[in-house]
MARDO-827331 format. One record per residue (C-alpha): x negated, y, z negated; residue number from 1. Coordinates in steps of 0.5 Angstrom, whole numbers, plus 500, padded with zeros to 3 digits. Layout:
residues N
+-----+-----+-----+-----+
:   x :   y :   z : pos :
+-----+-----+-----+-----+
:   X :   Y :   Z : NUM :
...
+-----+-----+-----+-----+
END
This chain:
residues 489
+-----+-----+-----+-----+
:   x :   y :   z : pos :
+-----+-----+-----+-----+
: 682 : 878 : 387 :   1 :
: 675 : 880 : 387 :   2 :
: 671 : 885 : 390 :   3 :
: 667 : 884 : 397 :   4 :
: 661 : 886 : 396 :   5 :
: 658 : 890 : 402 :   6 :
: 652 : 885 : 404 :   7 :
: 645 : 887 : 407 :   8 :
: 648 : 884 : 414 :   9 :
: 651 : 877 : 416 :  10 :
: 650 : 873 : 422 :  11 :
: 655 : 875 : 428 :  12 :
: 658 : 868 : 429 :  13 :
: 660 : 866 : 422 :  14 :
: 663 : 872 : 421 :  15 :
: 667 : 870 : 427 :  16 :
: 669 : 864 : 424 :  17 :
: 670 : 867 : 418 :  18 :
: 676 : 872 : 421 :  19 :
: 678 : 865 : 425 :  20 :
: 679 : 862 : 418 :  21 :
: 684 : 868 : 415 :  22 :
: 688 : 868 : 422 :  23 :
: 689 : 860 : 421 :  24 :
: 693 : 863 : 414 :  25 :
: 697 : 867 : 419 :  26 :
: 705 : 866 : 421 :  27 :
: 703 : 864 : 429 :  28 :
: 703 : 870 : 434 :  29 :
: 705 : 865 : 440 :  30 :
: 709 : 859 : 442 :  31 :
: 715 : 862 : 439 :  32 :
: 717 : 860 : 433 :  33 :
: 716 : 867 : 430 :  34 :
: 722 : 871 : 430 :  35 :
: 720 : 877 : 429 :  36 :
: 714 : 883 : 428 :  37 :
: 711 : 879 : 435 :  38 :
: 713 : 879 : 443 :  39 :
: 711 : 873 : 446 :  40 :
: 711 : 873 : 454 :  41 :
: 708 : 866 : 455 :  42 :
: 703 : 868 : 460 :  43 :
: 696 : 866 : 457 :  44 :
: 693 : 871 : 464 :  45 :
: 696 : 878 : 460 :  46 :
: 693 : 876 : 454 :  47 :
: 687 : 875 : 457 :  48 :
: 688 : 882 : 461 :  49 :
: 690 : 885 : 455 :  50 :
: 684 : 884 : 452 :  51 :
: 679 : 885 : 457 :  52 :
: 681 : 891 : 459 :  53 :
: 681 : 894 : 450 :  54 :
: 674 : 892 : 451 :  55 :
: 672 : 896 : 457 :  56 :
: 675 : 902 : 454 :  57 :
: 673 : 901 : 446 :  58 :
: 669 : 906 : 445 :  59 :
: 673 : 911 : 449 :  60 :
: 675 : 917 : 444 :  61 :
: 683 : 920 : 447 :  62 :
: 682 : 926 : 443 :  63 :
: 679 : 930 : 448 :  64 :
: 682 : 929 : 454 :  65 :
: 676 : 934 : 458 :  66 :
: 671 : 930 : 455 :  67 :
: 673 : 923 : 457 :  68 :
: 679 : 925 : 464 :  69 :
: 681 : 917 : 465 :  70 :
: 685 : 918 : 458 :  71 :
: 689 : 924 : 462 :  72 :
: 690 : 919 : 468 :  73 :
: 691 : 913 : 465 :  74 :
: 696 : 916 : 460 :  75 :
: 700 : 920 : 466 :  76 :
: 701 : 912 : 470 :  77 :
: 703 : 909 : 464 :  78 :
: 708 : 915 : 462 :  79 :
: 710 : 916 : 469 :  80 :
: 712 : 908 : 469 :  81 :
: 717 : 909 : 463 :  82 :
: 719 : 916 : 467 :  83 :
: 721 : 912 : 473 :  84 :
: 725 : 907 : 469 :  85 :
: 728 : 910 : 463 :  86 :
: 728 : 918 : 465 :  87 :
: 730 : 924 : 469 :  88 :
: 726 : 929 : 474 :  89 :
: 722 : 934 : 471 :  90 :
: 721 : 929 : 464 :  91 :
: 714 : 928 : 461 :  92 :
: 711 : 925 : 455 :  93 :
: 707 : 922 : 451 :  94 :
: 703 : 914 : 449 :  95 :
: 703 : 914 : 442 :  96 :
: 700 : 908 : 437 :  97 :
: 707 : 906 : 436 :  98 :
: 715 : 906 : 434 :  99 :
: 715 : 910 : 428 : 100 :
: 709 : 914 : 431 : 101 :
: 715 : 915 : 437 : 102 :
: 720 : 917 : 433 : 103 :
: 717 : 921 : 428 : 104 :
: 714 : 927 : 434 : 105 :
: 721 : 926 : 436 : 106 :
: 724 : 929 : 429 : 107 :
: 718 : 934 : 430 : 108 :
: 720 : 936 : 435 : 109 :
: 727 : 937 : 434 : 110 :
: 727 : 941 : 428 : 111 :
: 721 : 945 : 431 : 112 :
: 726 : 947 : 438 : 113 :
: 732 : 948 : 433 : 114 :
: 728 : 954 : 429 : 115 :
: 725 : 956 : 435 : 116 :
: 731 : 956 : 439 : 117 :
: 737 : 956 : 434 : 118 :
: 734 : 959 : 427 : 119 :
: 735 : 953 : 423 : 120 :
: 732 : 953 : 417 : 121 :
: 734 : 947 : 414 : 122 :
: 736 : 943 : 418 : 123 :
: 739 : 936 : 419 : 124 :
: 738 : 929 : 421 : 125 :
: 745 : 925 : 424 : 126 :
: 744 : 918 : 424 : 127 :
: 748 : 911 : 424 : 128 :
: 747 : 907 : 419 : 129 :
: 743 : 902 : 422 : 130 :
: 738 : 906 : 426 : 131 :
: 731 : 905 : 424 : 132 :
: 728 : 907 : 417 : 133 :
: 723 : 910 : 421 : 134 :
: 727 : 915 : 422 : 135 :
: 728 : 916 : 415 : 136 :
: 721 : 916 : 414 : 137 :
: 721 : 921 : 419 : 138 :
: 726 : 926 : 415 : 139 :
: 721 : 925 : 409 : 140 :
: 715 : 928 : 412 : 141 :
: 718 : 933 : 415 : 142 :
: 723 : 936 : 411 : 143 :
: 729 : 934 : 414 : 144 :
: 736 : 933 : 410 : 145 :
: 739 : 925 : 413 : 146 :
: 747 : 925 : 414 : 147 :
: 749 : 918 : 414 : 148 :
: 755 : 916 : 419 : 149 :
: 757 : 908 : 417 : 150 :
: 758 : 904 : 423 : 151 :
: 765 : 900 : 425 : 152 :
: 764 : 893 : 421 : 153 :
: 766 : 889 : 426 : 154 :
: 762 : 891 : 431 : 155 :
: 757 : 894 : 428 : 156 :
: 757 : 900 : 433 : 157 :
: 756 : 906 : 431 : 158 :
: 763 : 911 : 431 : 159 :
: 761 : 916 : 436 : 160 :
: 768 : 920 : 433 : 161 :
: 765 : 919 : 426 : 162 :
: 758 : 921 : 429 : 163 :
: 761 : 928 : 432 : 164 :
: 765 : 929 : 426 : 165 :
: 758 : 929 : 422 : 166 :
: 755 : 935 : 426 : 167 :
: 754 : 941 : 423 : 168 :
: 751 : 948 : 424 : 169 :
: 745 : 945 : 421 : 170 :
: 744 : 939 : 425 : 171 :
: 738 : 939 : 429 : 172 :
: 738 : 932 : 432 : 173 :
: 743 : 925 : 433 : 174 :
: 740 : 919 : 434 : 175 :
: 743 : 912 : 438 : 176 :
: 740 : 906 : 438 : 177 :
: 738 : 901 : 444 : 178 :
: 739 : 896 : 441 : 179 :
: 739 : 897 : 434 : 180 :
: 734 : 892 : 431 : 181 :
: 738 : 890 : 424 : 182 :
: 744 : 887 : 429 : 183 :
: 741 : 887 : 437 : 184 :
: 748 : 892 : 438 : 185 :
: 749 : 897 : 443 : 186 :
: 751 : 904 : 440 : 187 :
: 755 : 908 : 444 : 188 :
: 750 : 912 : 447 : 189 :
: 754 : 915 : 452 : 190 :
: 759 : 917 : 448 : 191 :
: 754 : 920 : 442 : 192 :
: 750 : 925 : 447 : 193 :
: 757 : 928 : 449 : 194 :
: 758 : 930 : 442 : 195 :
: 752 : 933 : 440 : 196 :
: 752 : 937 : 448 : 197 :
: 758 : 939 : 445 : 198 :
: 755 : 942 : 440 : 199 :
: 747 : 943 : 443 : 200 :
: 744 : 939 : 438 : 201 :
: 739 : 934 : 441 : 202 :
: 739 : 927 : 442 : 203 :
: 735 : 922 : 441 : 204 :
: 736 : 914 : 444 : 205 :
: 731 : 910 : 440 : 206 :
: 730 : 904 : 445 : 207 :
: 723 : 902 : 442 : 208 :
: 726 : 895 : 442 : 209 :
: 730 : 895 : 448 : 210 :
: 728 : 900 : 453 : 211 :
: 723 : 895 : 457 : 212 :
: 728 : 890 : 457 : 213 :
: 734 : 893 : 457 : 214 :
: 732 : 896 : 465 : 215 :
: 730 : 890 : 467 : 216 :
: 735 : 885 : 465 : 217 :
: 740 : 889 : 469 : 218 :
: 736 : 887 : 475 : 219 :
: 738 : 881 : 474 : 220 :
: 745 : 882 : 475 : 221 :
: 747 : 883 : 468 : 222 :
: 751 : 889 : 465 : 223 :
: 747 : 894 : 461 : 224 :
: 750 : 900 : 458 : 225 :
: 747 : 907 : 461 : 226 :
: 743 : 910 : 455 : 227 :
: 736 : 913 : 459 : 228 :
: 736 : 920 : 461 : 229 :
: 740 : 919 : 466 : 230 :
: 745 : 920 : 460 : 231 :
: 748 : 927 : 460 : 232 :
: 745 : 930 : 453 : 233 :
: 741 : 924 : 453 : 234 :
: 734 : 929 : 450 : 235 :
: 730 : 924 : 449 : 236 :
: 728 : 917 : 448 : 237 :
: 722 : 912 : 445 : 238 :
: 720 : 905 : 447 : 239 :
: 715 : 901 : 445 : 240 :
: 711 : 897 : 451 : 241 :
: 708 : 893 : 445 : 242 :
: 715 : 889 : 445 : 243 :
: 717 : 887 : 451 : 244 :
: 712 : 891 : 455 : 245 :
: 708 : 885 : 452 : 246 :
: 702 : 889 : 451 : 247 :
: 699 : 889 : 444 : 248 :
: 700 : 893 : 438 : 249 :
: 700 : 898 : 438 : 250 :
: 702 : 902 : 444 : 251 :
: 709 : 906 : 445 : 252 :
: 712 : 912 : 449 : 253 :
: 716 : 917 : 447 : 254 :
: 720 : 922 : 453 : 255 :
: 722 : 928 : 452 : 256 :
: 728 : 931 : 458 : 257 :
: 723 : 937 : 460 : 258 :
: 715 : 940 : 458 : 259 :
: 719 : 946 : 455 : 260 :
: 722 : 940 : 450 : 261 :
: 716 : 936 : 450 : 262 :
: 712 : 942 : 447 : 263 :
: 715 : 942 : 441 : 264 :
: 711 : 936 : 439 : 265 :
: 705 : 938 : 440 : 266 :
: 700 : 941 : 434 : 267 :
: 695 : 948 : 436 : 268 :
: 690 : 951 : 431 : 269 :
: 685 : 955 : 432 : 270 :
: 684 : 959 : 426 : 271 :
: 678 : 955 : 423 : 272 :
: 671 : 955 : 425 : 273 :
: 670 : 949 : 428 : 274 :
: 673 : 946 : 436 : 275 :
: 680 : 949 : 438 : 276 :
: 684 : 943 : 436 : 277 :
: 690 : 942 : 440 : 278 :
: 693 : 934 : 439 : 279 :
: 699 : 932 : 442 : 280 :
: 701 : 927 : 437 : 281 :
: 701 : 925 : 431 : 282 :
: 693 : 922 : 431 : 283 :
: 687 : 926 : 433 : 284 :
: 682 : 921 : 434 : 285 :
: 686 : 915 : 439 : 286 :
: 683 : 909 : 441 : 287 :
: 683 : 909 : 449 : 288 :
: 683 : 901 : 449 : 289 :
: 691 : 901 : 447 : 290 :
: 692 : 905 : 452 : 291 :
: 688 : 902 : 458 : 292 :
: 690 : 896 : 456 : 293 :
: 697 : 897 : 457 : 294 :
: 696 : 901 : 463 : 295 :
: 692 : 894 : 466 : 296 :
: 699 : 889 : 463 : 297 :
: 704 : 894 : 466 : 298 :
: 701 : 895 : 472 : 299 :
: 700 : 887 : 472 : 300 :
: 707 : 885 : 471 : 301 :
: 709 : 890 : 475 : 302 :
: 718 : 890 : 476 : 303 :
: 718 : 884 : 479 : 304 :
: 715 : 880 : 473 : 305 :
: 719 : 884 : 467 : 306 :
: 725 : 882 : 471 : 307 :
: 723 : 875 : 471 : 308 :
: 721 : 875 : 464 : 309 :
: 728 : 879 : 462 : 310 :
: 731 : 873 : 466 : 311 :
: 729 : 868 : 462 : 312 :
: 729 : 871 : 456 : 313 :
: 737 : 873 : 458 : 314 :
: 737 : 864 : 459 : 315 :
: 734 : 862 : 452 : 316 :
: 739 : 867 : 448 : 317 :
: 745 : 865 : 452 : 318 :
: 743 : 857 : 450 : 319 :
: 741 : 860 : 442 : 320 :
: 748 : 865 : 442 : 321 :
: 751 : 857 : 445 : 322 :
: 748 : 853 : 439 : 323 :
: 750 : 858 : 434 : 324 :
: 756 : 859 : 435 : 325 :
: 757 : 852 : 435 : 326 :
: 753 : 851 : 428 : 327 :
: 760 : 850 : 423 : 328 :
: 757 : 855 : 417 : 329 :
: 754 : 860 : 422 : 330 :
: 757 : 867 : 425 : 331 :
: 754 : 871 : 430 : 332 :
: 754 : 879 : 428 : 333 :
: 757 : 883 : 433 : 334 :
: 755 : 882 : 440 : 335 :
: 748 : 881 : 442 : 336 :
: 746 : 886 : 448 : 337 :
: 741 : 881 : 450 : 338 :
: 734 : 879 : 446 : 339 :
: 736 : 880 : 439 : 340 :
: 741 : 876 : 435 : 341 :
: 743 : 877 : 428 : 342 :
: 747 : 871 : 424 : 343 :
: 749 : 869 : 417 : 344 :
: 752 : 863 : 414 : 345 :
: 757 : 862 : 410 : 346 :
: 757 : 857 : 404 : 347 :
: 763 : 853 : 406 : 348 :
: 766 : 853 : 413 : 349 :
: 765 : 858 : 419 : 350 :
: 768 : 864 : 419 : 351 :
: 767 : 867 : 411 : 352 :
: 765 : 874 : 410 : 353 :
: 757 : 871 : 410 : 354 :
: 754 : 868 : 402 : 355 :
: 747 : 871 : 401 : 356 :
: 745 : 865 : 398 : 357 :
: 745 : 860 : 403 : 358 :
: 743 : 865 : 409 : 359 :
: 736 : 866 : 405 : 360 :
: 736 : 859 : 403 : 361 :
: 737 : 857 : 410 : 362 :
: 731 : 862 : 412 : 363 :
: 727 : 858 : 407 : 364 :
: 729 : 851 : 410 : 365 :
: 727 : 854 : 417 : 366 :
: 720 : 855 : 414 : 367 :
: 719 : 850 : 411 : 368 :
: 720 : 847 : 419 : 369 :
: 715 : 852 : 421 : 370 :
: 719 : 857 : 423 : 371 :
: 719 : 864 : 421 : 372 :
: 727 : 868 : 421 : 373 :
: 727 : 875 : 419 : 374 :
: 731 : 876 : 413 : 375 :
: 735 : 881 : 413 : 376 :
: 740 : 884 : 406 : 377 :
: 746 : 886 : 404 : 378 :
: 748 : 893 : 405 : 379 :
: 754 : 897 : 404 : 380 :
: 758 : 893 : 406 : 381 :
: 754 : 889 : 413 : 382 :
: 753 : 883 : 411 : 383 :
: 746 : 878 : 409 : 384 :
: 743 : 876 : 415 : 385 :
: 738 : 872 : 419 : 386 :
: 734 : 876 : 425 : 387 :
: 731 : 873 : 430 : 388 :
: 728 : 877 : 436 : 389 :
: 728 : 872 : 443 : 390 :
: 722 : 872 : 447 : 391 :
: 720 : 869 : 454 : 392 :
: 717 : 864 : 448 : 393 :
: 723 : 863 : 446 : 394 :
: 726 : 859 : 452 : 395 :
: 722 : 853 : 450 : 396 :
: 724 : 852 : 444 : 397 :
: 731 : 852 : 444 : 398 :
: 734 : 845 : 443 : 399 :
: 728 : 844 : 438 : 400 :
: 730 : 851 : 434 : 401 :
: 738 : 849 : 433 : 402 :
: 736 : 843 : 431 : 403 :
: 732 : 844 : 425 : 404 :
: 737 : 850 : 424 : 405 :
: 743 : 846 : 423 : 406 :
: 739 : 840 : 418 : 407 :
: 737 : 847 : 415 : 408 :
: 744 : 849 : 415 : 409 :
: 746 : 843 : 412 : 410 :
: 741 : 843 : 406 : 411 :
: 742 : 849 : 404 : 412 :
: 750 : 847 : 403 : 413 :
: 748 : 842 : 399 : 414 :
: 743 : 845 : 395 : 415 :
: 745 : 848 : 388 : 416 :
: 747 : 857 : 391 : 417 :
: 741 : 861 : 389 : 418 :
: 745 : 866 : 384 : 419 :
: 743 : 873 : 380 : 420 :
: 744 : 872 : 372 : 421 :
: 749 : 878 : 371 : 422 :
: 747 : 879 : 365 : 423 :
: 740 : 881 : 369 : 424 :
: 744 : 885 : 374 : 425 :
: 746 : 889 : 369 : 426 :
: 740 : 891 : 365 : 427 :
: 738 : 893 : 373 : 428 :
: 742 : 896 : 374 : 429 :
: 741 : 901 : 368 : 430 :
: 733 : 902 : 370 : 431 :
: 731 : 909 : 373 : 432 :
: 726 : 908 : 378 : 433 :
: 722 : 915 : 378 : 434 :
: 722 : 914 : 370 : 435 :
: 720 : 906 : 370 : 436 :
: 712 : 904 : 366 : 437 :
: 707 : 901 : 371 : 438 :
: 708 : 896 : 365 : 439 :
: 716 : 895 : 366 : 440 :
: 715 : 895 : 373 : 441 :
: 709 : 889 : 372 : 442 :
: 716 : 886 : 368 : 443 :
: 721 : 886 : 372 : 444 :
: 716 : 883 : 378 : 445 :
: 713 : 878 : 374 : 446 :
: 721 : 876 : 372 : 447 :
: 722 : 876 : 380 : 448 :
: 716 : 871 : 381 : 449 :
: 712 : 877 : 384 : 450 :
: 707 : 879 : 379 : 451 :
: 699 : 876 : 377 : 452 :
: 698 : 878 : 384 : 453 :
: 701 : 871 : 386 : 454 :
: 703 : 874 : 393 : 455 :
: 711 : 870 : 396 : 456 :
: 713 : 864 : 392 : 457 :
: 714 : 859 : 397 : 458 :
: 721 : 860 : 397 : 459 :
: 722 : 867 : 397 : 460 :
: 731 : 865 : 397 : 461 :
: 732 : 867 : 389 : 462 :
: 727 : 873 : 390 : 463 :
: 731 : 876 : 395 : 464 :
: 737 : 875 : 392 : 465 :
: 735 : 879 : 386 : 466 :
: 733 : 885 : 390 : 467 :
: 740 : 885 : 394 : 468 :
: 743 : 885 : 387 : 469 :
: 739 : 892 : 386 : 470 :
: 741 : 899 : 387 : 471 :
: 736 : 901 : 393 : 472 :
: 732 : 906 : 389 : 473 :
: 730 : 901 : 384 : 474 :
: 729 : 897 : 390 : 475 :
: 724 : 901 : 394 : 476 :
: 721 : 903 : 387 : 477 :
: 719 : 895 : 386 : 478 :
: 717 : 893 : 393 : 479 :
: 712 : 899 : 393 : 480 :
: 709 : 897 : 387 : 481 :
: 709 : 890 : 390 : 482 :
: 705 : 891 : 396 : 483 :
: 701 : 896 : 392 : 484 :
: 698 : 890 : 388 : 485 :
: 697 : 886 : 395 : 486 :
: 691 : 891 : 397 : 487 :
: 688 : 893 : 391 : 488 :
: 680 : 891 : 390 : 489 :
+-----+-----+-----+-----+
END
């Protein structure tokens, strides 16, 4: 790749075309047949309010909200919204760019309201192994030690005795997921609240993907387990508005059960000689266009229309579940709580424990068919799998999906299995990662069909397998590598 040369100046249209002609390159955000990473809602009229609504806000800064006041309006309709659904009397809030940024001022926050409180000065972080690496990301950051509880391997629930085992003095915050996003399963959030009650430690419920579903499936007569702050020890809860809210990324609120919780998270400093700076989130400078855009999409949709869409997301995920079951070789993982669906597929036959090699062979045939599905790696004994996150978008593409899934299925069954040199694995297995050259690096990529600053092989299978066969560090240290050489000038 080669530099951009900053030009003396380029018409407006062709730059237009331009960034047209690189989206054309791009996985397609609408009509469904990408399963992960976009939320479409089939409504071509949000889209549009969507982006009308940035564009009236663009140049507003949410940094001062004394300056510009309509950010502190919009932000209390669009928290006070979430409140009225997901939370208690006497909860407050915050809209953050997203997810992570959610979780990551939660963790702050806990850590922060355990020393205050409770003299914590190395504090802990308890979570289910399939909780989001965002919060992992999160104990990074902040200094916080993660204690790692396995979930049940058959449901992939978390275990809430093993989770109120795992607490100690030093534990500062438990997490339960709403759904979690590697399997679409609901946690025990009642039960693991209770726990950490028990012991006063705060609980987080990471509904980012779930906690603007979840409400409004259950207005459809569905049953939904309780995991809001309605929850007894249920301390705070994150959701993102940039999935089933159906606004774009990146928008999300976090919620805290009171203002003396909520305080916590935020950051004061006075002692420089510039403006007294107090920020409330991780970012300083905030782009108001995110915020009113979701507060136009949420106020467009309305109970009424998030309660349709949720029906028809619940319709197309009951003919998918239908049409995967059904599919000799393939196996669901656990119980889906709705939007989420995760399967794996076995080499000879349904019902086998999941073969990796074939479950991304099937996600290679899948792209080749234009569809993308999430593919997900083996990890402490939860098997390989393929994620897809339903849509309202979804809905009409079912009949076609499972057929192109089940020629896929039947392809990568007859294709020679995709496997890792045992000799290679273990010459892997004997690498460091924190001592690894930058040109032994640059080997082992280029053996995996990832160097040269190629990007993805077309059929990425016999990558994947390689990474499963590595030990996570090693893992993480190559991938990091790899992306590096995406953004390099």
């Amino acid at each position: 790749m080669t530099a951009c040369a900053l030009p003396a100046g380029r018409p407006a249209e062709a730059l237009l075309a331009e960034l047209r002609e690189l989206r054309a390159g791009d996985a397609p955000t609408r009509g469904g047949r990408t399963f992960a990473y976009v939320y479409d809602a089939g409504l071509p009229e949000a889209d549009e309010l969507a982006a009308a609504a940035y564009g009236v806000f663009a140049t507003v800064n949410g940094l001062d909200p004394t300056v510009f006041p309509s950010v502190a309006r919009l932000e209390n309709d669009v928290v006070g919204a979430v409140n009225s659904v997901l939370g208690a009397p006497g909860a407050q809030g915050s809209f953050t760019s997203g997810g992570t940024e959610s979780i990551l001022l939660a963790v702050k926050t806990a850590r922060d309201h355990a020393r205050a409180v409770r003299g914590v000065t190395r504090p802990q972080l308890v979570l289910p192994s399939t909780a989001h690496a965002a919060f992992h990301k999160a104990a990074h950051y902040l200094g916080l030690e993660t204690v790692v509880v396995p979930v049940d391997p058959v449901t992939f629930r978390a275990d809430a005795a093993a989770v109120a085992d795992a607490l100690t003095d030093r534990s500062v915050l438990v997490v339960a997921s709403a759904p979690s996003y590697a399997h679409g399963v609901m946690d025990p959030v009642t039960e693991i609240a209770a726990a950490a009650a028990a012991r006063g430690v705060l609980c987080h419920v990471d509904a980012c993907i779930g906690g603007w579903f979840l409400p409004f499936l259950s207005r459809t007569g569905r049953t939904v387990e309780p995991f809001g702050l309605s929850v007894p020890g249920v301390t705070s809860v994150s959701v993102d508005l940039h999935k089933y809210g159906y606004a774009d990324k990146g928008a999300s609120v976090v919620l805290y059960r009171d203002a003396e919780l909520r305080r916590h998270q935020y950051f004061a400093h006075a002692d420089w000689p510039g403006y007294p700076v107090v920020n409330p989130t991780v970012q300083g400078t905030k782009p108001g266009g995110l915020l009113a855009q979701a507060w136009a999409v949420l106020h467009h949709l309305g109970h009424d229309g998030y309660t349709e869409l949720a029906r028809q997301v619940a319709r197309a995920a009951d003919r998918v579940l239908a049409g995967l079951r059904a599919t000799d070789g393939v196996r669901v993982l656990g119980e889906p709580a709705g939007s989420l669906v995760a399967f794996t597929v076995t080499g000879a036959g349904a019902g086998g424990a999941g073969d990796l090699g074939r479950t991304l062979q099937v996600a290679d045939e899948m792209r080749e068919r234009g569809w993308y599905l999430q593919p997900q790696l083996s990890h402490d004994g939860l098997p390989p799998n393929l994620h897809l996150t339903l849509t309202p978008a979804t809905g009409g593409q079912v009949e076609t999906l499972l057929a192109d899934l089940a020629e896929s299925v039947a392809a990568a069954r007859a294709s020679e299995p995709v496997t890792v040199d045992p000799a290679l694995a273990e010459l892997a297995a004997t690498l460091d990662p924190d001592t690894l050259t930058p040109e032994e690096v640059a080997g082992v990529l280029a053996f995996a069909g990832l160097g040269g600053g190629r990007g993805l092989p077309s059929r990425t299978a016999p990558v994947l397998v390689l990474l499963d066969a590595l030990p996570s560090r090693l893992k993480e240290r190559l991938l990091t590598e790899y992306i590096g050489t995406l953004f390099r000038v």
